[in-house]
C-alpha positions in Angstrom: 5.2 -9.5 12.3 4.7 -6.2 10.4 4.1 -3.1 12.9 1.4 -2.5 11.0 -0.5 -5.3 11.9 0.6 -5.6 15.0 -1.1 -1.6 15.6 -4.6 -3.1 13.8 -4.7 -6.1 16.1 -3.7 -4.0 19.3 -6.5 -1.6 18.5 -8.9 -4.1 18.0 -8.3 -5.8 21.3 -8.5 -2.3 23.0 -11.7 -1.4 20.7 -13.4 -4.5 21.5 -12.4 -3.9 25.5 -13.9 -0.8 25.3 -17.2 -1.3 23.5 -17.7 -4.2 25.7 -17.7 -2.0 28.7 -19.5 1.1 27.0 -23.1 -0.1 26.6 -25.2 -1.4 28.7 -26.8 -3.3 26.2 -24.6 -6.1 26.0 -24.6 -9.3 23.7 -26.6 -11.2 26.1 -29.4 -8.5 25.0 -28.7 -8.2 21.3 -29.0 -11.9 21.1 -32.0 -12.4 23.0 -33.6 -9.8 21.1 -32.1 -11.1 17.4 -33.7 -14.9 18.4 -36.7 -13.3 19.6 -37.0 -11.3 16.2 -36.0 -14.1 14.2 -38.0 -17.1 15.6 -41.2 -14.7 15.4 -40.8 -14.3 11.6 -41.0 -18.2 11.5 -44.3 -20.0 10.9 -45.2 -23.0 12.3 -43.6 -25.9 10.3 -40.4 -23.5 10.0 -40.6 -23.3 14.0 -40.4 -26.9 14.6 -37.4 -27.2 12.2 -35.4 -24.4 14.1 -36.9 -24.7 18.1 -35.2 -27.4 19.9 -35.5 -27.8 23.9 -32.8 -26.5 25.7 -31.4 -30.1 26.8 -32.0 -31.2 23.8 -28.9 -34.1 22.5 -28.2 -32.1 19.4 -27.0 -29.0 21.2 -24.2 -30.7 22.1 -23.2 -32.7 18.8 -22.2 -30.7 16.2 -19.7 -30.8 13.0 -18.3 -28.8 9.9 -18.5 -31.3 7.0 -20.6 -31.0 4.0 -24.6 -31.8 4.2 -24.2 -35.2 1.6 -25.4 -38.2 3.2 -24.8 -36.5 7.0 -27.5 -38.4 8.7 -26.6 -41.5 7.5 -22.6 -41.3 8.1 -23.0 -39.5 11.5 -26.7 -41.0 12.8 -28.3 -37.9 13.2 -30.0 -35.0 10.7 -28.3 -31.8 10.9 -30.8 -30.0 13.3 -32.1 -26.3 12.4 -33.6 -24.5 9.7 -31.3 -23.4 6.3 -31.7 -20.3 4.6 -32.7 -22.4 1.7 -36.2 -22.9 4.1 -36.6 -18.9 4.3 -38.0 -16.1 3.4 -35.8 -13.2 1.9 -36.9 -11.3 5.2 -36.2 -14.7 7.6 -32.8 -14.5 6.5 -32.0 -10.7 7.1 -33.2 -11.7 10.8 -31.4 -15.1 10.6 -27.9 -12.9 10.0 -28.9 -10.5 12.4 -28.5 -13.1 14.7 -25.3 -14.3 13.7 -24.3 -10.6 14.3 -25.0 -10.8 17.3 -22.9 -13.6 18.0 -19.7 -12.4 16.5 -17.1 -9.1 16.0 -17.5 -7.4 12.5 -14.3 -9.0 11.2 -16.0 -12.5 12.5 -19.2 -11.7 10.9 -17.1 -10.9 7.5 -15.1 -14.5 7.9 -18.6 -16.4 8.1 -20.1 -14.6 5.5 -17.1 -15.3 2.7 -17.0 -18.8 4.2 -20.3 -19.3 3.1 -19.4 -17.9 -0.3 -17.3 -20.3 -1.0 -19.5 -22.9 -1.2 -20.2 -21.2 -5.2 -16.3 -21.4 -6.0 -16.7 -25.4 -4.8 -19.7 -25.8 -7.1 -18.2 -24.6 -9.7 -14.7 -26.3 -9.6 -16.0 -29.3 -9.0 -19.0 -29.3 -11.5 -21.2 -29.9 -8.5 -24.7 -30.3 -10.1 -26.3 -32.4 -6.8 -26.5 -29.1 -4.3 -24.0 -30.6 -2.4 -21.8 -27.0 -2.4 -24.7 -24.4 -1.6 -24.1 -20.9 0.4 -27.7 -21.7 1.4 -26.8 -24.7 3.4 -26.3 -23.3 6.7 -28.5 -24.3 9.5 -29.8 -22.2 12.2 -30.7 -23.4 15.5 -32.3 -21.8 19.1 -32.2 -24.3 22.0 -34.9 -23.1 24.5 -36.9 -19.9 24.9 -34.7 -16.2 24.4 -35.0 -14.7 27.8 -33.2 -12.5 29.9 -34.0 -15.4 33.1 -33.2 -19.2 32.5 -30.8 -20.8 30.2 -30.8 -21.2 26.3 -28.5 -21.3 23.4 -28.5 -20.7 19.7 -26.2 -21.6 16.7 -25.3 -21.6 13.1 -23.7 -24.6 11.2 -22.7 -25.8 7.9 -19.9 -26.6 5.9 -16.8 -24.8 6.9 -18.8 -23.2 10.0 -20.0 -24.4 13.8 -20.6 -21.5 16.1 -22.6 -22.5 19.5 -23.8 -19.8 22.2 -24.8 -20.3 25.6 -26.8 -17.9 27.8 -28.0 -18.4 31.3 -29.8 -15.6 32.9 -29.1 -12.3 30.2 -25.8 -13.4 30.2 -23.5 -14.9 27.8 -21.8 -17.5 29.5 -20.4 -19.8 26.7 -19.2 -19.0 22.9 -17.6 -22.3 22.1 -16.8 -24.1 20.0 -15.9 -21.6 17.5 -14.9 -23.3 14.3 -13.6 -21.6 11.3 -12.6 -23.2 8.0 -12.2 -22.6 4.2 -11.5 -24.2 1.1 -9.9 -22.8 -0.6 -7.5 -21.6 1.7 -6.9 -18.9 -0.8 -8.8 -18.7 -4.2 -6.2 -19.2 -6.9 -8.4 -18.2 -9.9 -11.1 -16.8 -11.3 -12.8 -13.5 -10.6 -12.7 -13.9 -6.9 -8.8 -14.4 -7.0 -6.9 -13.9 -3.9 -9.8 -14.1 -1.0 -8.3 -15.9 2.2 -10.5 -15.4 5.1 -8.4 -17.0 7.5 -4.8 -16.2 5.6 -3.6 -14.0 8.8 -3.9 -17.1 11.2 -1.8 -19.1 9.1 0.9 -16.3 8.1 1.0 -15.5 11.9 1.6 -19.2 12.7 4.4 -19.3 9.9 5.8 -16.1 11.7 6.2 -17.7 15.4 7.6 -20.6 13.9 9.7 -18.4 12.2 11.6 -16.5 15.3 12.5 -19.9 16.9 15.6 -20.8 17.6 16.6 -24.5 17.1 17.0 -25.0 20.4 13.3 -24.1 21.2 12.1 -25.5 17.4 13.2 -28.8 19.2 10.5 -28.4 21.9 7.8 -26.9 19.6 7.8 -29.3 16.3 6.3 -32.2 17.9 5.4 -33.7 14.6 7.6 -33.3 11.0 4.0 -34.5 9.2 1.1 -32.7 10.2 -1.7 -34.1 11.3 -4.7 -34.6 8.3 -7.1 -33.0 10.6 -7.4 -31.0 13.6 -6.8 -33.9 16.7 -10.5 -32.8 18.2 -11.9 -32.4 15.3 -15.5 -32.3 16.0 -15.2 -34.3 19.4 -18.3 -33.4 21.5 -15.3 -33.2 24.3 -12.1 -31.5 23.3 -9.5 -33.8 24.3 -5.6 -33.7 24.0 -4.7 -37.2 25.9 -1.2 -38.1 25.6 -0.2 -35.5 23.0 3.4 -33.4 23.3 2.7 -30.2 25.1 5.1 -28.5 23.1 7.2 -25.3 23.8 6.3 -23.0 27.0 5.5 -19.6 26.7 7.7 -18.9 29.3 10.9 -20.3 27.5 9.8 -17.5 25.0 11.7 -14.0 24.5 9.0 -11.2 24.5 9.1 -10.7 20.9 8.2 -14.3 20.2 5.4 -13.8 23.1 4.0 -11.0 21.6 3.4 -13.3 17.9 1.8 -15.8 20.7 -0.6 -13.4 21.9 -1.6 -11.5 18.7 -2.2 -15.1 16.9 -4.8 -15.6 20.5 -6.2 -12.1 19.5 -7.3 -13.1 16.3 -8.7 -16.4 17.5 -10.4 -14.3 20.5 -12.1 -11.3 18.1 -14.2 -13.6 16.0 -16.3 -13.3 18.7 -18.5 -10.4 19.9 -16.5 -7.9 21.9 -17.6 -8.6 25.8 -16.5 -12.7 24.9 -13.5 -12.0 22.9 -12.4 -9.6 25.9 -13.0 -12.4 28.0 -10.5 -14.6 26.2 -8.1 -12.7 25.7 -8.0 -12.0 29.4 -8.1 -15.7 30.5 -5.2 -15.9 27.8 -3.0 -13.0 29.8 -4.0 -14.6 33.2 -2.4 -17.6 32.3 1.0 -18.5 33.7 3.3 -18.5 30.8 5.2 -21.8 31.4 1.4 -23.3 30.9 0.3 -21.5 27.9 1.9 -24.0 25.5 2.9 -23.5 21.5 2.8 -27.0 19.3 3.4 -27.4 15.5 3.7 -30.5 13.1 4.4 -30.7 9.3 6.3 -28.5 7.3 8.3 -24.8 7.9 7.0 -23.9 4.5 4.0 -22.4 3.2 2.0 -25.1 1.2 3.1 -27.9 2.4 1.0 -29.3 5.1 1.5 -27.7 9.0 -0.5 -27.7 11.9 -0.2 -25.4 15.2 -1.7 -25.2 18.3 -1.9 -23.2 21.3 -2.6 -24.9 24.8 -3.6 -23.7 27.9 -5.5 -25.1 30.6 -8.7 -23.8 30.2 -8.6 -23.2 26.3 -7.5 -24.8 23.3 -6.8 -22.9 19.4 -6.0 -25.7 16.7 -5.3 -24.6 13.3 -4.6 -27.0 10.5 -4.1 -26.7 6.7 -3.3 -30.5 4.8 -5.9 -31.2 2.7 -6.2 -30.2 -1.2 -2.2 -29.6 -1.6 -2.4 -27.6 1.8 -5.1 -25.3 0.8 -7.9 -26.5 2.8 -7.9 -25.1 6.5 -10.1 -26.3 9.5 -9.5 -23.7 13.1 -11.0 -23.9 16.2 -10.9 -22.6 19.4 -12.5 -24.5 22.3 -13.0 -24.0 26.1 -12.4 -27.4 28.1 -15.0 -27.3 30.5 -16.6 -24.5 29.2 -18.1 -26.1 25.6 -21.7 -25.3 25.4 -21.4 -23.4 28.7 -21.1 -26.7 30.7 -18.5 -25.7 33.3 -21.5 -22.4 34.1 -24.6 -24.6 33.5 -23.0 -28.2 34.9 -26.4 -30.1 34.2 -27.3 -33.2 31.9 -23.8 -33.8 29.6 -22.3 -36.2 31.3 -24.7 -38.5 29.3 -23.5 -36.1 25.8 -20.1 -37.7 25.0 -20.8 -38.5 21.6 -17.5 -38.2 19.7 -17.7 -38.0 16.1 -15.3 -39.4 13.9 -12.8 -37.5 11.8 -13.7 -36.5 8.3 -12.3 -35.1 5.5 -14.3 -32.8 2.9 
């Protein structure tokens, strides 16, 4: 790890500590006031498309795949309302939202995510509107208040981000999935673009500084796994996997690659939540925060990490398209969809959705 980017990742933990604790107005507010804005610009048929009850099934069933023929493989339509459905002013407020939800740097990862849908179409002479950066759906589960309990997210290919307030406050900001193909463009005039190339070098790094001894506790797989082992389980679930090596059999400069590759995971989010996760990381006892990885020690040929603890979960995996395809997550055990702060109505949700390449 360069000490250069271990300095930008250091200052944006402390940045996003600080702004998180600087204003009053805290994310709880912004988003309130960005659904607010955004479901007021919506007329009526758009309204029914994007408003869902706060108990609603869907809120809890979510996934990252492509839109073709999703109701018919998964048994559900993809609730919310695309940008396709709005109005050039809809979908200012519609990203204003997403703002809300997530740090600058995450806001910039969705964005280009999106974007790639184009670099799809074209490379695979997609003439169906099966790859469209328009294709991402926008949902608000109950009324935006600062009493009572709603949520909001934004979905599509490559991108499932769920948000869960009760009372003002932001109680829940996962799951947070992350993925792009390409991993990193190889062509063309967008050559070079990687939105998610630091957690991959940074997992490459860790692995990296291991001795063989520990190497023999961490690579708990010499294939890696085609696809992250929750995928887009409605509960994250790691039954009778290899817990891997222990933070605490770590020497500090191996823990510090542990934490910044957390850090990175943790700012996606807006500042007050990614403070939040990167505390519950440092309050974790060490020989519990856990460090897995399958496949390959070289770039480009298929690996998958992960980072364990008891109350969270990062999976990051790259295997599909010659290893240039990557699917991340980070996920909160109890606390999905805020159920661990809201504890009402899911233990009827445990719809598990089947793994899926795209």
């Amino acid at each position: 790890m360069s000490k250069t980017i271990r300095i930008r990742l250091i200052t944006l933990c402390l940045g996003l500590t600080a702004i998180a604790g600087a204003y009053q107005y805290s994310a709880g507010d912004a988003m309130v006031s960005a659904a607010d804005a955004f479901l007021k610009s919506l007329d009526r048929e758009q309204g029914s498309i994007a408003k869902f009850a706060f108990d609603a099934k869907e809120r809890t069933n979510f996934h990252y795949v492509p839109d073709a023929n999703f109701a018919q493989t998964y048994g559900y339509p993809r609730p919310g309302l695309t940008y396709i459905r709005m109005q050039a002013h809809q979908r200012h407020l519609a990203d204003a939202l997403l703002a809300a939800g997530l740090s600058p740097a995450g806001f910039a990862k969705a964005k280009t995510i999106m974007s790639l849908e184009d670099i799809l179409r074209i490379s695979e002479g997609d003439v169906a509107g099966r790859r469209d950066p328009l294709k991402y759906y926008f949902s608000v589960y109950g009324d935006p208040s600062a009493s009572g309990s709603w949520g909001w997210r934004a979905e599509g290919h490559h991108l499932s981000l769920h948000f869960t307030l009760k009372g003002g406050k932001l109680v829940a900001t996962s799951p947070t999935f992350f993925g792009t193909n390409p991993n990193i463009t190889m062509e063309g005039p967008r050559k070079g673009i990687a939105p998610l190339k630091l957690e991959g070098d940074l997992g490459f790094q860790l692995l990296g500084k291991l001795t063989a001894a520990q190497k023999g506790k961490a690579v708990v797989a010499t294939e890696a796994y085609r696809e992250m082992i929750t995928a887009a389980n409605t509960r994250a679930k790691l039954d009778n996997q290899p817990a891997g090596l222990p933070a605490s059999d770590m020497t500090s400069e191996q823990f510090s690659l542990l934490k910044e590759i957390i850090a990175v995971f943790a700012s996606n989010v807006t500042g007050e939540a990614a403070a939040a996760r990167v505390a519950e990381a440092d309050s974790t006892d060490r020989s519990k925060l856990m460090f897995a990885w399958a496949g390959s020690s070289e770039p480009g040929k298929g690996d998958y990490y992960r980072i364990q603890a008891p109350t969270f979960l990062i999976e990051y995996d790259n295997v599909q398209n010659d290893a240039n395809h990557v699917h991340s997550i980070w996920r909160d055990y109890d606390g999905d969809f805020g159920r661990d702060v809201l504890s009402e109505h899911y233990e009827q949700f445990d719809h598990s959705s089947p793994v899926a390449a795209e």
